[in-house]
Residue frames as a rotation matrix with the C-alpha (Angstrom) as fourth column:
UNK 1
-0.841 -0.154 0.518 -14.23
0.245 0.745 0.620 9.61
-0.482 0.649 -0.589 14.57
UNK 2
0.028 0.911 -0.412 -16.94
-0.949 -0.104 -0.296 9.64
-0.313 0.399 0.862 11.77
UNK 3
-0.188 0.522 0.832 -19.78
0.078 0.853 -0.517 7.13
-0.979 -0.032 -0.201 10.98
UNK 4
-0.553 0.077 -0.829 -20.23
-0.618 -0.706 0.347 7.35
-0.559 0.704 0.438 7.27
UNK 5
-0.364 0.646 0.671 -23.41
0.219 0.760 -0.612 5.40
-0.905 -0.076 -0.418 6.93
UNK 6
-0.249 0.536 -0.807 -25.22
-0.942 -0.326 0.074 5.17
-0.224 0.779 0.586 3.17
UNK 7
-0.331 0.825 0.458 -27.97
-0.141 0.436 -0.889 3.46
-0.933 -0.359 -0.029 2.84
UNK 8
-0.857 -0.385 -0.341 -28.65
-0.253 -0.261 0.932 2.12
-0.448 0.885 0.126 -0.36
UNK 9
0.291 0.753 0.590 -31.91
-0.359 0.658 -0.662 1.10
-0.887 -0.019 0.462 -2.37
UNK 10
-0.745 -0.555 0.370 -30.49
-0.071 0.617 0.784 -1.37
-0.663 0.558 -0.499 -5.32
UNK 11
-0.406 0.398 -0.822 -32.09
-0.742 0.382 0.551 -1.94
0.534 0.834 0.140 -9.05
UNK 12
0.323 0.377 0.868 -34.14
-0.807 0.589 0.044 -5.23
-0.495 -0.714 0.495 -8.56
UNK 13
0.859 -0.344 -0.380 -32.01
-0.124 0.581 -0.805 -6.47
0.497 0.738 0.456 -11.43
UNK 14
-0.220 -0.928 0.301 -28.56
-0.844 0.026 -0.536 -5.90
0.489 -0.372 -0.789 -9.51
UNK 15
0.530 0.329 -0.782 -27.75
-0.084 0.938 0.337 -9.22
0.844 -0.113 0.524 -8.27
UNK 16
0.946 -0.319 -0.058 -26.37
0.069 0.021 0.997 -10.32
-0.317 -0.947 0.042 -4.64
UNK 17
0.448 -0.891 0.077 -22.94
0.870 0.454 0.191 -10.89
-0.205 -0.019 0.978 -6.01
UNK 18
0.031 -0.288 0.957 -22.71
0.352 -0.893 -0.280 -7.43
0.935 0.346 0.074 -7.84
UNK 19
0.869 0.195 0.454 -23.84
-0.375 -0.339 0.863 -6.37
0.322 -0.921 -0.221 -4.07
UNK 20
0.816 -0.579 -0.014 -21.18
0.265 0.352 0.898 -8.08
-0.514 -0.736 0.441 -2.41
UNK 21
0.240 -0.448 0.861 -18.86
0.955 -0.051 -0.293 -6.65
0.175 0.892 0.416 -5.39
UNK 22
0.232 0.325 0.917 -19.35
0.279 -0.925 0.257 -3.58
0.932 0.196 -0.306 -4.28
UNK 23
0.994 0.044 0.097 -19.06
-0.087 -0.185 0.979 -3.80
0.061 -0.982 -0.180 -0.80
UNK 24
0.606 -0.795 -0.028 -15.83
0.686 0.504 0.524 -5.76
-0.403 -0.337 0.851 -1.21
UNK 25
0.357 -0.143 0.923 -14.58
0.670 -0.650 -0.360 -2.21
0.651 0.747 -0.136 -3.60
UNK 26
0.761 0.648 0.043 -15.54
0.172 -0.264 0.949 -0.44
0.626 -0.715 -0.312 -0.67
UNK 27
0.971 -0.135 0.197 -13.66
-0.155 0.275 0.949 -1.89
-0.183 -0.952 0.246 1.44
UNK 28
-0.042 -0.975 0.216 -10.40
0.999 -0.034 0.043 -2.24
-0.035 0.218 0.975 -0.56
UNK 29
0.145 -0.578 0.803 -10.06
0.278 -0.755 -0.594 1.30
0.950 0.309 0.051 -0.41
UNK 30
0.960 -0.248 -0.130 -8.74
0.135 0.005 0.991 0.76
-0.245 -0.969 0.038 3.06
UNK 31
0.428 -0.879 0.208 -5.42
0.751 0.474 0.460 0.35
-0.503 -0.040 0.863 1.32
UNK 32
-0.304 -0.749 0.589 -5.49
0.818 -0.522 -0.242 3.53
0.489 0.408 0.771 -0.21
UNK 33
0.388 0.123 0.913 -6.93
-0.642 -0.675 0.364 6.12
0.661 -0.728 -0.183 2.42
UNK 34
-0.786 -0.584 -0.203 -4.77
0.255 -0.006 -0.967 6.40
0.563 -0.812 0.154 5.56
UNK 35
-0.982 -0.042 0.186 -7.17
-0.173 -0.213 -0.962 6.41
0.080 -0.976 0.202 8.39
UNK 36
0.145 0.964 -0.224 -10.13
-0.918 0.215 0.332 4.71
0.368 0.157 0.916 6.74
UNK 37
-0.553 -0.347 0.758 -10.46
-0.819 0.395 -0.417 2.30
-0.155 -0.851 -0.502 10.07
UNK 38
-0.780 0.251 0.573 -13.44
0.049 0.938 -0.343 -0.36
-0.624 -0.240 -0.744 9.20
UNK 39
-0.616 0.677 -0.404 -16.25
-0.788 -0.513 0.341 -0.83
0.024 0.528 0.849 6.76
UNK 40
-0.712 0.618 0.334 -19.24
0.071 0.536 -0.841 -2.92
-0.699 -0.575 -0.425 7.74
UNK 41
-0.642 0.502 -0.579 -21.72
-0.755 -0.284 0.591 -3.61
0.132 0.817 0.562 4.96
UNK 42
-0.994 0.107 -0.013 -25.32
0.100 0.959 0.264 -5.58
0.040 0.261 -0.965 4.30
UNK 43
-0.583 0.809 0.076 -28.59
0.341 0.159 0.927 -6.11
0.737 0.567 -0.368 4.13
UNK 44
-0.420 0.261 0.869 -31.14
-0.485 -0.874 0.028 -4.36
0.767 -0.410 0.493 6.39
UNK 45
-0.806 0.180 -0.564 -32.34
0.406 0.861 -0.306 -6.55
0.431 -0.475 -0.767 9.16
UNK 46
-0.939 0.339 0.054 -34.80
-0.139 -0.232 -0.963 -4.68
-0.314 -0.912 0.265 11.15
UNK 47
-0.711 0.669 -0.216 -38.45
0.641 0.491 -0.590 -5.71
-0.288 -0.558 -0.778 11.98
UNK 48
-0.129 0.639 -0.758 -39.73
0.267 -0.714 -0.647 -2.42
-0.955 -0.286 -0.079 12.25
UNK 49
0.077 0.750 0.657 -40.33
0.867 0.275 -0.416 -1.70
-0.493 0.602 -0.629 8.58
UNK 50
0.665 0.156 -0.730 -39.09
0.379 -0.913 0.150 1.73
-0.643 -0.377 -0.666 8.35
UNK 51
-0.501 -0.831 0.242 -36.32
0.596 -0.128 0.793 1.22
-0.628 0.541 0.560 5.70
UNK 52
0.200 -0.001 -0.980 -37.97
-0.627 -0.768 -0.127 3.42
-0.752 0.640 -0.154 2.89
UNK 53
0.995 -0.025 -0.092 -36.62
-0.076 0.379 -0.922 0.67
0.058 0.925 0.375 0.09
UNK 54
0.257 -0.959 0.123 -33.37
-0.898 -0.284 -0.336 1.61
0.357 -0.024 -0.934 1.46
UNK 55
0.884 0.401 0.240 -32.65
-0.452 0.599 0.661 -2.25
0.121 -0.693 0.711 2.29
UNK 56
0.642 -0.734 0.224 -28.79
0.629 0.336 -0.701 -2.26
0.439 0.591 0.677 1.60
UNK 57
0.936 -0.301 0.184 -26.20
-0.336 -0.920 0.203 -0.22
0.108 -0.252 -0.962 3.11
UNK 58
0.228 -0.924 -0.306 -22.50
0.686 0.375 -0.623 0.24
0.691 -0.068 0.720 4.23
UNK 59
0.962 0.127 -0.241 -20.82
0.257 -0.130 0.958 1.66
0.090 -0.983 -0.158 7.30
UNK 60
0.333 -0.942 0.043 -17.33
0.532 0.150 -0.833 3.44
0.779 0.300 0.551 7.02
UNK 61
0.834 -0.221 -0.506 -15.44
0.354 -0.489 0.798 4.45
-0.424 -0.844 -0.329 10.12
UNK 62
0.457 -0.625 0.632 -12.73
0.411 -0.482 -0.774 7.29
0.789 0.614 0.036 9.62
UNK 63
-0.322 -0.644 -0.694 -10.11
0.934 -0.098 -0.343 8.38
0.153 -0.759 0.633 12.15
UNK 64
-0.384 0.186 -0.904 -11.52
0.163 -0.950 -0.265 12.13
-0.909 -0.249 0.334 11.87
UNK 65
0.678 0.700 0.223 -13.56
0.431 -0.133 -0.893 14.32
-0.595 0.701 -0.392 9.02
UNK 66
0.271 -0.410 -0.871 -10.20
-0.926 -0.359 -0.118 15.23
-0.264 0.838 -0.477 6.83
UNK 67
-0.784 -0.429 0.449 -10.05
-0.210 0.864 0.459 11.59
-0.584 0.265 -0.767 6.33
UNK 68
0.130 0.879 0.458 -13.56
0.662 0.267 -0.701 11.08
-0.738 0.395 -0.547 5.19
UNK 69
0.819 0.278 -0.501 -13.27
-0.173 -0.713 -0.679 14.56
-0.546 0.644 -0.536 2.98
UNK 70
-0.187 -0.952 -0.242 -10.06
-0.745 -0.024 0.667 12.90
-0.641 0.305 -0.705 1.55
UNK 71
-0.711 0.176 0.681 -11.62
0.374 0.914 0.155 9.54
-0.595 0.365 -0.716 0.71
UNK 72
0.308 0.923 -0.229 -14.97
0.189 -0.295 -0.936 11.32
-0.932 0.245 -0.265 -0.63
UNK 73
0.586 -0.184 -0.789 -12.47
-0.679 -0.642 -0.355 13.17
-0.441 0.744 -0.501 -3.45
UNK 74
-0.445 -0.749 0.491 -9.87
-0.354 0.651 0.672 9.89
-0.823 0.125 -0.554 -3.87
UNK 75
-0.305 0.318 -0.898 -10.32
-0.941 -0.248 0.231 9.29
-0.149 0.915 0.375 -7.28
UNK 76
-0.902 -0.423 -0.081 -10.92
-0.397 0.890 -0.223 5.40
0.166 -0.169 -0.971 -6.23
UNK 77
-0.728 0.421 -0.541 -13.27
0.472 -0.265 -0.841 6.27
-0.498 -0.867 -0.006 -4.39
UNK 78
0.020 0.624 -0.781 -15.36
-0.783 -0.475 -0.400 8.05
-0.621 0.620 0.480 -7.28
UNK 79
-0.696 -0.483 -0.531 -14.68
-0.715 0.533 0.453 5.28
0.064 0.694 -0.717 -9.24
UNK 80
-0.918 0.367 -0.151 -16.73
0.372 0.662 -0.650 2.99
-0.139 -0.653 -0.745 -6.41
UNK 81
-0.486 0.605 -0.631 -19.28
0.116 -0.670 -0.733 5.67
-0.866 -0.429 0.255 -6.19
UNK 82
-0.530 0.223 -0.818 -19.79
-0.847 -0.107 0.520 5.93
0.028 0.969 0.246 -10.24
UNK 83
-0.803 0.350 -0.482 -20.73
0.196 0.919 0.342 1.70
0.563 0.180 -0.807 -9.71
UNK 84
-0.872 0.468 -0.147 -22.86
0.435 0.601 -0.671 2.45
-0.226 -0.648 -0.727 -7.21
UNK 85
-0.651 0.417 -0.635 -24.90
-0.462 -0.880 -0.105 5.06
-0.602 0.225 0.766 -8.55
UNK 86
-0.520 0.326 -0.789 -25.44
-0.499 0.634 0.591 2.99
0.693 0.701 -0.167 -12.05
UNK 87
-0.764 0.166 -0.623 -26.61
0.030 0.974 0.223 0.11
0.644 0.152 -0.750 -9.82
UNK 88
-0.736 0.574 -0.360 -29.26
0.478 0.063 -0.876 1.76
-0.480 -0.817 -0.321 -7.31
UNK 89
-0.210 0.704 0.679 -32.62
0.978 0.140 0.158 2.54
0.016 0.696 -0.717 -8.13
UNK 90
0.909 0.292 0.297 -33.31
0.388 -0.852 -0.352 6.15
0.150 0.435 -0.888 -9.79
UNK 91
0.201 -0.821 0.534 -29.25
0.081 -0.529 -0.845 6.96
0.976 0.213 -0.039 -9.46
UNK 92
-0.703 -0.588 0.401 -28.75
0.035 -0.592 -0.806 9.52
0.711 -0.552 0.436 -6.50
UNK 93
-0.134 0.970 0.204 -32.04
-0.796 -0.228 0.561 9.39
0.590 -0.087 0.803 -5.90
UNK 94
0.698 0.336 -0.632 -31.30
-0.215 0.941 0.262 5.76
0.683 -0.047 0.729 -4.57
UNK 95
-0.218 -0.805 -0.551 -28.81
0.774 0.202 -0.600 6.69
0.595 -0.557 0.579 -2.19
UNK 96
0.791 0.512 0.334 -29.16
0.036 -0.584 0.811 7.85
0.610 -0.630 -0.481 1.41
UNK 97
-0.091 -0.806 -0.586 -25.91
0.783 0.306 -0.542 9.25
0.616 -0.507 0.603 3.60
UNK 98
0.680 0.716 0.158 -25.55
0.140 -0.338 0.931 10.07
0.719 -0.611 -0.330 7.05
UNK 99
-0.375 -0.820 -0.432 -22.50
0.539 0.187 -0.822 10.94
0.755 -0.541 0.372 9.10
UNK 100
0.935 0.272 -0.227 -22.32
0.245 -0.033 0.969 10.84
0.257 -0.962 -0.097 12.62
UNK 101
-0.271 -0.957 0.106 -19.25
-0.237 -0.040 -0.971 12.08
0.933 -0.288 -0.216 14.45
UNK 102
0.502 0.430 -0.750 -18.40
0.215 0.778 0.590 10.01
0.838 -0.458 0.298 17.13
């Protein structure tokens, strides 16, 4: 399986709802990628201080890495990715991703 973790830092104009707008995008493209298994999304919780600004994120589990490299190109999926871009702070620059293979 892969962890497809991205870590976001958000405008300080983007409101919670747009946030939760997003996540919920996200997460409807379960219904079009076969073997996109769970997406887990929110606000950073830890203590330790260490986020970078990154205090936002999402969590996408995939059955294997030609699912993830399927969803990545799913024109839906760019679609999601265009919103988030616009809505984090300096663009790309405002986005941090990290797969793990479990």
């Amino acid at each position: 399986m892969i962890q497809h973790c991205v870590f976001l830092r958000f405008k300080a104009a983007v409101q919670e709802g747009e946030k939760q707008a997003i996540y919920a995008a996200i997460a409807d493209l379960k219904d079009v990628v076969p073997g996109m298994l769970e997406v887990k999304s929110g606000s950073n919780v830890s203590p330790e201080g260490l986020s970078s600004g990154y205090n936002d994120g999402f969590i996408v589990t995939f059955e294997d890495e030609m699912v993830r490299d399927y969803y990545l190109k799913h024109p839906k999926h760019v679609e999601v990715g265009e919103r988030i871009v616009s809505a984090t702070d300096g663009g790309l620059a405002g986005i941090l991703v990290f797969d793990l293979e479990t």
